[in-house]
N, CA and C atoms as a LAMMPS dump frame, in Angstrom:
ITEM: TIMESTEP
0
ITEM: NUMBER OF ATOMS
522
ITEM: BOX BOUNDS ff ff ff
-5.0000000000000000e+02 5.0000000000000000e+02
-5.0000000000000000e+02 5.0000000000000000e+02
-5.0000000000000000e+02 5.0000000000000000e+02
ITEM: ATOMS id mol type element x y z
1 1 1 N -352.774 346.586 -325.72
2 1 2 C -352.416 347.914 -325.296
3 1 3 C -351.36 347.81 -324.198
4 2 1 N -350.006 348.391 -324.645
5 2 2 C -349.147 348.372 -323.598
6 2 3 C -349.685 349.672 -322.774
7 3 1 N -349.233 349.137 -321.65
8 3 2 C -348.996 350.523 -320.5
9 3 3 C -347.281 350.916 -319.653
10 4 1 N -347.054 351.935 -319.956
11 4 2 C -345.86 352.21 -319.087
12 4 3 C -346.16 352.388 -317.689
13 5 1 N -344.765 352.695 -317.124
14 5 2 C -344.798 352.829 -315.54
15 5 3 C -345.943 353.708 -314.997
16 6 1 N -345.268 355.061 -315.442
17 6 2 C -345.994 356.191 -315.884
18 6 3 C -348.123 356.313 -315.459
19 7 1 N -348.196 355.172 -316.653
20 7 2 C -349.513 355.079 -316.583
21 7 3 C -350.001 354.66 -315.456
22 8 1 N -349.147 353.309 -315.107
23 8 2 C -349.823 352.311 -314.207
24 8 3 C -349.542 352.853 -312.43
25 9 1 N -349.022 353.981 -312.208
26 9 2 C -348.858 354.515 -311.286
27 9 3 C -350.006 355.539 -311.088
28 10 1 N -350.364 356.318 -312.332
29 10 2 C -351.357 357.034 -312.415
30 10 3 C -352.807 356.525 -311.701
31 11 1 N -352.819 355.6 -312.577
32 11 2 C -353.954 354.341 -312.081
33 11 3 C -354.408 354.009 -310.868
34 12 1 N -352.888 353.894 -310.087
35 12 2 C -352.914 353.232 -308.879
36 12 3 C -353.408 354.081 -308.362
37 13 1 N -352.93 355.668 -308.43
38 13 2 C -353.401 356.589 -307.532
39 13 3 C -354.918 356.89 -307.609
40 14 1 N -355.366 356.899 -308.825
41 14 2 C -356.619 356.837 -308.879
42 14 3 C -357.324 356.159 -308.604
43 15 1 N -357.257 354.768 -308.431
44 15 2 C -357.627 353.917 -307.877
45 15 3 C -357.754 354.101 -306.155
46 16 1 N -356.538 354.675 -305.527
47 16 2 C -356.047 355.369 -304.361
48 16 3 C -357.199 356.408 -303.9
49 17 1 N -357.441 357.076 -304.84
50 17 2 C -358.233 358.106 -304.256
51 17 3 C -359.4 358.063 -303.978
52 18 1 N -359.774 357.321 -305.25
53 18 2 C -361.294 356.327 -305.246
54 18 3 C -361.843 355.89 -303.578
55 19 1 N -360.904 354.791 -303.407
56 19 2 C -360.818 354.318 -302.425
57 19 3 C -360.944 354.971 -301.133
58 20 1 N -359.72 355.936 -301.273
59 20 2 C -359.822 356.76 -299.646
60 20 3 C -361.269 357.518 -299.462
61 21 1 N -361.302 358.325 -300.441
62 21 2 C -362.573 358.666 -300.498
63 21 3 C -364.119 358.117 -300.523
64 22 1 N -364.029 356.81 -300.81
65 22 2 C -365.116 356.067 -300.016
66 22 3 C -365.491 355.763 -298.772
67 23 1 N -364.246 355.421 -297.968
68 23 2 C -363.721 355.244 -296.401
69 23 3 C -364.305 356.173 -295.585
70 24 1 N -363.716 357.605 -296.153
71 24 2 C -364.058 358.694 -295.714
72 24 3 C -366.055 359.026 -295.822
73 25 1 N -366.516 358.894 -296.917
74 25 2 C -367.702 358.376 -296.859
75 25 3 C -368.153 357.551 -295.958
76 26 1 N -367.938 356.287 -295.548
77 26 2 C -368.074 355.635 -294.69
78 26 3 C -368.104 355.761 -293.423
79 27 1 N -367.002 356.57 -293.346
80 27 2 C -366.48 356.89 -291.508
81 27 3 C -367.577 358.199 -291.164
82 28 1 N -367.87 359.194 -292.432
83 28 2 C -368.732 360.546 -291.945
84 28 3 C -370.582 359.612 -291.417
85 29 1 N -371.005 358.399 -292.281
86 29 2 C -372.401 357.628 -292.053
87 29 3 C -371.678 357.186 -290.599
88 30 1 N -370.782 356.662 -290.297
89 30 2 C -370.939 355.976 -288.952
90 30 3 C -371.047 357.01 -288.052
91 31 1 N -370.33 358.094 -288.186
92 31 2 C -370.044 359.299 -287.085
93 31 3 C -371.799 359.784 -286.768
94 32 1 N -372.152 359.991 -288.162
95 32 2 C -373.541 360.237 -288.233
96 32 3 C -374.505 359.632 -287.754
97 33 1 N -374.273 357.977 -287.244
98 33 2 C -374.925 357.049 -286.65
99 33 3 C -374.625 357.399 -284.802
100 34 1 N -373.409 357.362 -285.081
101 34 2 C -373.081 357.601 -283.673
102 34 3 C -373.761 358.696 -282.843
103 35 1 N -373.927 359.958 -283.611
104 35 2 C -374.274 360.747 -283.124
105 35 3 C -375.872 360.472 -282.765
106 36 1 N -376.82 359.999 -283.8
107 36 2 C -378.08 359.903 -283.605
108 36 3 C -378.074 358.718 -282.461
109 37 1 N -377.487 357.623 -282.369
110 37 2 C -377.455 356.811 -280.792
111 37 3 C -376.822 357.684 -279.734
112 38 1 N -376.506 358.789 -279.807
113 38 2 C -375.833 359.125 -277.705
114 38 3 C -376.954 360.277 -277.87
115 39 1 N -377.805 360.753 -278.891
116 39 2 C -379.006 361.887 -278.74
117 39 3 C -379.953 360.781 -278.2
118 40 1 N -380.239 359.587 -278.774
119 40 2 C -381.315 358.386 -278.474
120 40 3 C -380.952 358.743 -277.037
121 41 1 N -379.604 358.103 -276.526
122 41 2 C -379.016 357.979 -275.176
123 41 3 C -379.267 358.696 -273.981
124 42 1 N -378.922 360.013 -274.599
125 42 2 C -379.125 361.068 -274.06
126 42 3 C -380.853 361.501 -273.204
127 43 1 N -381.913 361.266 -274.577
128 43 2 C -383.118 361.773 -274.272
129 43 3 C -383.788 359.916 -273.627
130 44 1 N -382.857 358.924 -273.697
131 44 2 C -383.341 357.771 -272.833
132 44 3 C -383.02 358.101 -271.087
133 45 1 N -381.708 358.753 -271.119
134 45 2 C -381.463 359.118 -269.771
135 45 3 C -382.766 360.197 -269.112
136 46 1 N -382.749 361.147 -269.579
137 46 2 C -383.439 361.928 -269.485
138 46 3 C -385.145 361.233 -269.302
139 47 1 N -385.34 360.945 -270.593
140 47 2 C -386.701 360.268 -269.918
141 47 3 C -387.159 359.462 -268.613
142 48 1 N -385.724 358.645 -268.255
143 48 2 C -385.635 357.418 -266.96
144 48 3 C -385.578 358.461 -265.793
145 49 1 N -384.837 359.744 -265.691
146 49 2 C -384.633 360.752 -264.882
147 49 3 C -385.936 361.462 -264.716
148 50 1 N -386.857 361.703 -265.916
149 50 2 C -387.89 362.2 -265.171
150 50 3 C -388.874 361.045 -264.609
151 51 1 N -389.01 360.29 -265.289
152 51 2 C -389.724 359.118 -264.999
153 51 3 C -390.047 359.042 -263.274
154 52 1 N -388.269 358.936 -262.737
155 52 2 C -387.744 358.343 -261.077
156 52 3 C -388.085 359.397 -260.681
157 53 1 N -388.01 361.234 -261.157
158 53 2 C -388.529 362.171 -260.506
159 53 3 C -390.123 362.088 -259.957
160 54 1 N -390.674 361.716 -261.147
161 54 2 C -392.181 361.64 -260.99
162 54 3 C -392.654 360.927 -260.154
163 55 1 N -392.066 359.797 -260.134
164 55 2 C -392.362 358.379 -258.717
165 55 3 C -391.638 358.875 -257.339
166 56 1 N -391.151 359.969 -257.238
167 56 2 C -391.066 360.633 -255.855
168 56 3 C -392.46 361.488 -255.748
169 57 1 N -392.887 362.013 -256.736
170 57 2 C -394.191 362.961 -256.056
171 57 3 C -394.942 362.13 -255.647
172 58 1 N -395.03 360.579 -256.036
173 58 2 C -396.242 360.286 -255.051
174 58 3 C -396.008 358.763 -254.498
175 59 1 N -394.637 359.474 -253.442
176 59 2 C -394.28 358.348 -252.491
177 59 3 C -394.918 358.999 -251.786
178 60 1 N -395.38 358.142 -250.473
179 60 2 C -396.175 358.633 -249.491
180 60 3 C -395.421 359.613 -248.704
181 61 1 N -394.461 359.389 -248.281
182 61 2 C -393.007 360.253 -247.631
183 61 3 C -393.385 361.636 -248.31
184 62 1 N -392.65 362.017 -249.666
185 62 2 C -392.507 363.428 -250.556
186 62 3 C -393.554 363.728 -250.973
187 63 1 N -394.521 362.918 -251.207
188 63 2 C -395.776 363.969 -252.488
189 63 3 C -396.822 364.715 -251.516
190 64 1 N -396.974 364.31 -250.23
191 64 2 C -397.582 365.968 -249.377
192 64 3 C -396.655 367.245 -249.334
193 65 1 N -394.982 366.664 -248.938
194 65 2 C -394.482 367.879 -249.136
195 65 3 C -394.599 368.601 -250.598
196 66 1 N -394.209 367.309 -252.031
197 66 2 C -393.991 368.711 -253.258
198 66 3 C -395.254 368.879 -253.203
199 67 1 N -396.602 368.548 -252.504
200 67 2 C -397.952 368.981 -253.416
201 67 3 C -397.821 370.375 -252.495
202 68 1 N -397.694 370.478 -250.87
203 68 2 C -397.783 371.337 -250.407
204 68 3 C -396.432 372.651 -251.145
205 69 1 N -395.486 372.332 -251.258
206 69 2 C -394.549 373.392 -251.863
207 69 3 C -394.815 373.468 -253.366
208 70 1 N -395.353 373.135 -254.076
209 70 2 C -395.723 373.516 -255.271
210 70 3 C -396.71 374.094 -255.557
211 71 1 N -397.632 374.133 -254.118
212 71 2 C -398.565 375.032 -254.946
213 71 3 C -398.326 376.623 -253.884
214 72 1 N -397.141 376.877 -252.642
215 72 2 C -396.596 377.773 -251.707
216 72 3 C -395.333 377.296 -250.869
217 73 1 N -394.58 377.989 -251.901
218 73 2 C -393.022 377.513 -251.586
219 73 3 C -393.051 377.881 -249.87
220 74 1 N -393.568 379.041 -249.845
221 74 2 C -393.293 379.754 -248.476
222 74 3 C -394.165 378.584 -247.052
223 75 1 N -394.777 377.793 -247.217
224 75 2 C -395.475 377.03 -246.118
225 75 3 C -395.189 376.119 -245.825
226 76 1 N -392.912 375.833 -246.77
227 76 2 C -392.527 374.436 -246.3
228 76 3 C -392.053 374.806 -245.459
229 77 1 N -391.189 374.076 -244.622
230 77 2 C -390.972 373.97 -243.298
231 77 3 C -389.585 373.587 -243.567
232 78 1 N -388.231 374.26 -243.154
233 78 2 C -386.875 374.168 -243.219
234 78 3 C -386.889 372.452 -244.133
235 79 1 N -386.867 371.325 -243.401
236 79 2 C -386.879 370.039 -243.892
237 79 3 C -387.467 370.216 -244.936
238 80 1 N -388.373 370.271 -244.736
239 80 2 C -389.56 369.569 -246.535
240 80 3 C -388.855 370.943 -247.802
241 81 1 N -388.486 372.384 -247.148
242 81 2 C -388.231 373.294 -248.257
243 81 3 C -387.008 372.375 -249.152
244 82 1 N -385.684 371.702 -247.748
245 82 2 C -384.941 371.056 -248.942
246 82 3 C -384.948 370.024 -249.43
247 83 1 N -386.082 369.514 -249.199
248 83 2 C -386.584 368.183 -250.097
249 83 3 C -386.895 368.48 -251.148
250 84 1 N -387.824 370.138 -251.174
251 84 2 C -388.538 370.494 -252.622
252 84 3 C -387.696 371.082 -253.512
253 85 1 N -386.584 371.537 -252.805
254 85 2 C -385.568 372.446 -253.891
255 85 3 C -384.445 371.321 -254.199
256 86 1 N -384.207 369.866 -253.499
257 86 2 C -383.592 368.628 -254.558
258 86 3 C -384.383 368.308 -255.458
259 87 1 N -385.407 367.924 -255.141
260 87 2 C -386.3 367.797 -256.265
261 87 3 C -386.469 368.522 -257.816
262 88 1 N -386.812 369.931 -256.799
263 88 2 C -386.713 371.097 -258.442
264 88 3 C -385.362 370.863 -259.061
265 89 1 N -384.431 370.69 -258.277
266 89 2 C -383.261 371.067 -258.981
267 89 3 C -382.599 369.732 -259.854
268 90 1 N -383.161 368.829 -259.095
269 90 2 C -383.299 367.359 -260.139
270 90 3 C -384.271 367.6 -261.568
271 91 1 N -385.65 368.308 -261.607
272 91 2 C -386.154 368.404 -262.368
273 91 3 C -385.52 369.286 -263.719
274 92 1 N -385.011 370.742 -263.027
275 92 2 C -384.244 371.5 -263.706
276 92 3 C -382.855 370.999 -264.604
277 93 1 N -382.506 370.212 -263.858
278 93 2 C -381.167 369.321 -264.553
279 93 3 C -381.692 368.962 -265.877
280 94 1 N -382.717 368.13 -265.334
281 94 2 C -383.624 367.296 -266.705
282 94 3 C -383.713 368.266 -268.082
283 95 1 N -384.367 369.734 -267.718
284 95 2 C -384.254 370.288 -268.138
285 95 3 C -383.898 371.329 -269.434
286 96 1 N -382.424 371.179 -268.577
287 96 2 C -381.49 371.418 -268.964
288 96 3 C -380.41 371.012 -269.816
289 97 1 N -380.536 369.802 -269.358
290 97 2 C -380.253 368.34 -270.649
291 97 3 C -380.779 368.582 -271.946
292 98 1 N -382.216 368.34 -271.674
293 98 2 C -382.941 368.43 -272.965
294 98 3 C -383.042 369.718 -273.857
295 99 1 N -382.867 370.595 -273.126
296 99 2 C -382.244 372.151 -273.803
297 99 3 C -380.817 371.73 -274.734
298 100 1 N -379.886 371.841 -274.179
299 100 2 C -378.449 371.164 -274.301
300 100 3 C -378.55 370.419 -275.053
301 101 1 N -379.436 369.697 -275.342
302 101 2 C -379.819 368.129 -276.482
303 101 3 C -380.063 369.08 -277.453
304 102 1 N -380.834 370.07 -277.534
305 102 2 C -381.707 370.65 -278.842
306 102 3 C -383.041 370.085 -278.673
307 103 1 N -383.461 369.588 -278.045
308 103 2 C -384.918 368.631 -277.749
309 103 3 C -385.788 369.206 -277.277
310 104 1 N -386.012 370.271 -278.027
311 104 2 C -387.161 371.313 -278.148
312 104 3 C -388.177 370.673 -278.756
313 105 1 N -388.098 370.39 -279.675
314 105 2 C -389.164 369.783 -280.638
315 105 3 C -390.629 370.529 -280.884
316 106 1 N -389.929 371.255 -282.091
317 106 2 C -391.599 371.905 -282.545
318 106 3 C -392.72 370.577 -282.744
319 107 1 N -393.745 370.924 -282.371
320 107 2 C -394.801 370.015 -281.814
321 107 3 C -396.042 370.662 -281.787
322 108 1 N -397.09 370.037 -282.903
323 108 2 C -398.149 370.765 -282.284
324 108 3 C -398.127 371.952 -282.519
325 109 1 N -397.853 372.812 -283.625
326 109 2 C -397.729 374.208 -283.625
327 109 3 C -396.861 375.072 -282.359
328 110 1 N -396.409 374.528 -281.605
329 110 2 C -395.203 374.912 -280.444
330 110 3 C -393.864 375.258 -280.832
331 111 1 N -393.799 376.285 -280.585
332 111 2 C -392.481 376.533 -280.511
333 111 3 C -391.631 375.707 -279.898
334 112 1 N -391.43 376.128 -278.759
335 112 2 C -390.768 375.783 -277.591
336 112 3 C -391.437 374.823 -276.843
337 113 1 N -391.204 373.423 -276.958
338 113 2 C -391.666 372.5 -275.828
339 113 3 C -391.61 372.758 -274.477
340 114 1 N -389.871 372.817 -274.213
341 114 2 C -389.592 373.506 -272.7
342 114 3 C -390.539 374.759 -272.234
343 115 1 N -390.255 375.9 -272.955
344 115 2 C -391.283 377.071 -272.621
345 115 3 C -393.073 376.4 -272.282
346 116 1 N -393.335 376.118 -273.155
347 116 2 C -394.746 375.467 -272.913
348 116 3 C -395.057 374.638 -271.559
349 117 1 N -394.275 373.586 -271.066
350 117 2 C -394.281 373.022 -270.473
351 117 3 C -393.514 373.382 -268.928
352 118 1 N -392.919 374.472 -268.978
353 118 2 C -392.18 375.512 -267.841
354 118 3 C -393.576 376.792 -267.644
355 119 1 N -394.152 377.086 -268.46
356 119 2 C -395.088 377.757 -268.232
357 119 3 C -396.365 377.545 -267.283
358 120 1 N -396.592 375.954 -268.211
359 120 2 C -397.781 375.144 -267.664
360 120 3 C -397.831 374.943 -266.275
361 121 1 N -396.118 374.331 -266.125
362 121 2 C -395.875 374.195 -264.43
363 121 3 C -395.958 375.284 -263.596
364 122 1 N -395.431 376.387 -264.078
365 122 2 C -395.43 377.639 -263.338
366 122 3 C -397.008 378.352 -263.238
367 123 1 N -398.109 377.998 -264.184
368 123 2 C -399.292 378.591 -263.939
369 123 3 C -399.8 377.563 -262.914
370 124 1 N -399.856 376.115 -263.208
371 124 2 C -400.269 375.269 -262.523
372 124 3 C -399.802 375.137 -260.609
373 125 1 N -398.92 375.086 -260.641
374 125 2 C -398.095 374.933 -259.151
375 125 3 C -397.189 376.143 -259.027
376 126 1 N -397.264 377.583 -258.401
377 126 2 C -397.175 378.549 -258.249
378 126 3 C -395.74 378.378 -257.268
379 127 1 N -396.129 377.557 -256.729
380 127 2 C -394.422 377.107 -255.881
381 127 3 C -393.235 377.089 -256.66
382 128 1 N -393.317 376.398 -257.71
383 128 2 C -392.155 375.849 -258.518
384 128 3 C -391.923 376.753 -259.628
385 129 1 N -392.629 378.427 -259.883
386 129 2 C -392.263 379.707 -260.213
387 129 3 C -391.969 380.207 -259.19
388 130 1 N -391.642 380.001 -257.609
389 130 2 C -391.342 380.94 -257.009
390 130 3 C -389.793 380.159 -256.612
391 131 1 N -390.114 378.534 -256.867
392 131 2 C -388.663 378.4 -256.771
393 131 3 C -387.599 378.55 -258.234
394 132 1 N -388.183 378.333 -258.706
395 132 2 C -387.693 378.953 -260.304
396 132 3 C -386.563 380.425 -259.865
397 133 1 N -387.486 381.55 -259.373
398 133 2 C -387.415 382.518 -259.026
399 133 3 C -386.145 382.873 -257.868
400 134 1 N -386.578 382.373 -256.966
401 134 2 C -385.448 382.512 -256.141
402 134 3 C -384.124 381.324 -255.89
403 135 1 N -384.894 380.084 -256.298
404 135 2 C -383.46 379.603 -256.765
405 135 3 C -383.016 378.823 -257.956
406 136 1 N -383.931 378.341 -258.911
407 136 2 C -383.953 377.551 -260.317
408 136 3 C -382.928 378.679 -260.839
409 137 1 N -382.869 380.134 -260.836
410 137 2 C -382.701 380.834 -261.878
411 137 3 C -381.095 381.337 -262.218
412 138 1 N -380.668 380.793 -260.787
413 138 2 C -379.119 381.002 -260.177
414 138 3 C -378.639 379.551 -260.923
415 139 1 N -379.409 378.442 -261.094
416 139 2 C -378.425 377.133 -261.446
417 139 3 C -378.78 377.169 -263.16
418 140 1 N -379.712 378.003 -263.756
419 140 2 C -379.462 377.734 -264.638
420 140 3 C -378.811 378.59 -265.902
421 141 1 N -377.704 377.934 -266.206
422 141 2 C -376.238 378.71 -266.772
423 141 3 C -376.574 379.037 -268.247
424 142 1 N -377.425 378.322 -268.763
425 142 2 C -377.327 378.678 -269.938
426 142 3 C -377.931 380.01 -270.366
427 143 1 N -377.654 381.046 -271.198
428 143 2 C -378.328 382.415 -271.236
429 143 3 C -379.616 381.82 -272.186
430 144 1 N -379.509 381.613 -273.06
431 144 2 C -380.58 380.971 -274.122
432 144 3 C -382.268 380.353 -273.08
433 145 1 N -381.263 379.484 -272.18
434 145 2 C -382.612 378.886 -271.551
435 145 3 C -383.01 379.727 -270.584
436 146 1 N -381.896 380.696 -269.834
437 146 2 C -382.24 381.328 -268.814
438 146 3 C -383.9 382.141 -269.489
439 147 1 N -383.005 382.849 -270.523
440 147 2 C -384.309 383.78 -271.67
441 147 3 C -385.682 383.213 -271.599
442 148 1 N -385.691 381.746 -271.929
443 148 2 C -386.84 381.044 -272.279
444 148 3 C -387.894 380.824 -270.98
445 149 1 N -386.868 380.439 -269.555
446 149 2 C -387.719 379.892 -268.6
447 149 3 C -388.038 381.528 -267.773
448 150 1 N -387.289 382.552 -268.26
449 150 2 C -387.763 384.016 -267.463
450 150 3 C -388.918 384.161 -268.383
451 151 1 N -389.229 384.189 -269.539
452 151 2 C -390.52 384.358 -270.2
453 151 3 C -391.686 383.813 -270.175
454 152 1 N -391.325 382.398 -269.834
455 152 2 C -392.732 381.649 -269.341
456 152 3 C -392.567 381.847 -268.253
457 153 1 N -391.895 382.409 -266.969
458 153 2 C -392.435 382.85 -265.639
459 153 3 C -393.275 383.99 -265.593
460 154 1 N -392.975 385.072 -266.296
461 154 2 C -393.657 386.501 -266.848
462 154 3 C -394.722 386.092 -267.546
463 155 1 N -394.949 385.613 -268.308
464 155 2 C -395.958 385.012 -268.915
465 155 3 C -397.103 383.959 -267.649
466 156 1 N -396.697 383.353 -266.925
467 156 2 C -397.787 382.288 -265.809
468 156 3 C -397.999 383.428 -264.729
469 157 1 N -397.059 384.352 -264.379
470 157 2 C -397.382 385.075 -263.059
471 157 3 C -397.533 386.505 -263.435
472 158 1 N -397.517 387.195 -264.7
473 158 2 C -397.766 388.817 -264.938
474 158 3 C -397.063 389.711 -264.617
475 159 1 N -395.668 389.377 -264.246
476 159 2 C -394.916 389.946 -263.774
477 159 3 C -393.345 389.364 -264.471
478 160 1 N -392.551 390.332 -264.312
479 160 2 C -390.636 389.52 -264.303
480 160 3 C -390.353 389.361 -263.08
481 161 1 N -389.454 388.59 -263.753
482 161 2 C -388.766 387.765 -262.317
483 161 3 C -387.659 388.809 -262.036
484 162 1 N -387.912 388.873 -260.554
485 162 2 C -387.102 389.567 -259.768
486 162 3 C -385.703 388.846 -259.477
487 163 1 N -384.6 389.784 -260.332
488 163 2 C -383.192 388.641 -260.595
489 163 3 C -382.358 389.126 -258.955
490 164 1 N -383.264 390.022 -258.322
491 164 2 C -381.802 390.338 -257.188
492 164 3 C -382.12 389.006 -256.14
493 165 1 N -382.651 387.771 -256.314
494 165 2 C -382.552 386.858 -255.548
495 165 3 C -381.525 385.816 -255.87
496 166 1 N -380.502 385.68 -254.72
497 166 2 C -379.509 384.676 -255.107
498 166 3 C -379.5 383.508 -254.22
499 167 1 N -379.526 382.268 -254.337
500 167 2 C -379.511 381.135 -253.745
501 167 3 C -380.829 381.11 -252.459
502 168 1 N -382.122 382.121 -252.594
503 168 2 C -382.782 382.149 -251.857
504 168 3 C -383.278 383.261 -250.811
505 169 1 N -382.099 384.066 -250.776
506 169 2 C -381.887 385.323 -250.468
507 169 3 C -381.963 386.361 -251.342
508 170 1 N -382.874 387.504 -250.863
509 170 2 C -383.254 388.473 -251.748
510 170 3 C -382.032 389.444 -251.458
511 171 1 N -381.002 389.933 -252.517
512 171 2 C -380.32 390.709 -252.294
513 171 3 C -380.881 392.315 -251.917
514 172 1 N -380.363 392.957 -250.912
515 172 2 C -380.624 394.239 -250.766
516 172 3 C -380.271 395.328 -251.644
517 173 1 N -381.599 396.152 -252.268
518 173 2 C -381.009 397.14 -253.264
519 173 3 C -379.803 397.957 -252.576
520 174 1 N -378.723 398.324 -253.464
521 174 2 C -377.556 399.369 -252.731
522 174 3 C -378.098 400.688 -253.016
């Protein structure tokens, strides 16, 4: 069987396309790899971040102050208040990450991991809904999570959160 130019150009290209289009296959599995290692990455940071958070509540130094401000924001004392609001706001980061990740993870018939576990804290240690309240609620940007962590505050304390507080200061009604 002869072949002309014609043909054997045809060929090539098909052969051509074959080809590219495998590559392209190839490159979408690695991207796809990539992505599932910096989510690994991501929720490894995050885990090491709460981890180092947690081993501050019970250095001898911080864990009278967060035990005392977590369970009455109002009975820290200028010093220890901004020990407890680096802290929260280290915790909140964490957070916030894992929001940002998608690392909700239905669980357990749960919706919302975060909600569940923002709730728990807020029924449990009444401090860390009041810092939620007057200052968690100012750093956290996202509207989605803002939604989530105002509902499990309403939900642990029976009430909404009062938004005219900014950085700690209750704004005056006009």
């Amino acid at each position: 069987m002869d072949m002309d130019w014609d043909q054997i150009a045809t060929l090539a290209q098909l052969v051509t396309g074959v080809a590219t289009l495998a590559v392209a296959v190839l490159l979408v599995s690695q991207l796809r790899q990539q992505h599932r290692d910096s989510e690994r990455e991501i929720l490894y940071a995050s885990r090491t971040m709460t981890n180092d958070n947690l081993e501050k509540i019970i250095d001898p130094d911080f864990g009278p102050i967060w035990h005392k401000g977590s369970q009455n924001l109002d009975s820290l004392s200028g010093h220890e208040l901004e020990q407890f609001r680096i802290w929260n706001q280290m915790a909140f980061f964490n957070i916030s990450v894992n929001h940002r990740a998608g690392h909700e993870g239905i669980d357990r018939g749960i919706d919302s991991r975060i909600f569940e576990t923002t709730r728990s804290a807020f029924l449990s240690w009444p401090g860390m809904a009041s810092y939620y309240e007057r200052y968690g609620r100012d750093q956290t940007y996202d509207p989605a999570l803002r939604g989530l962590m105002d509902e499990a505050f309403s939900e642990a304390t029976s009430r909404e959160v009062e938004a005219s507080w900014r950085r700690g200061v209750k704004e005056k009604a006009s």
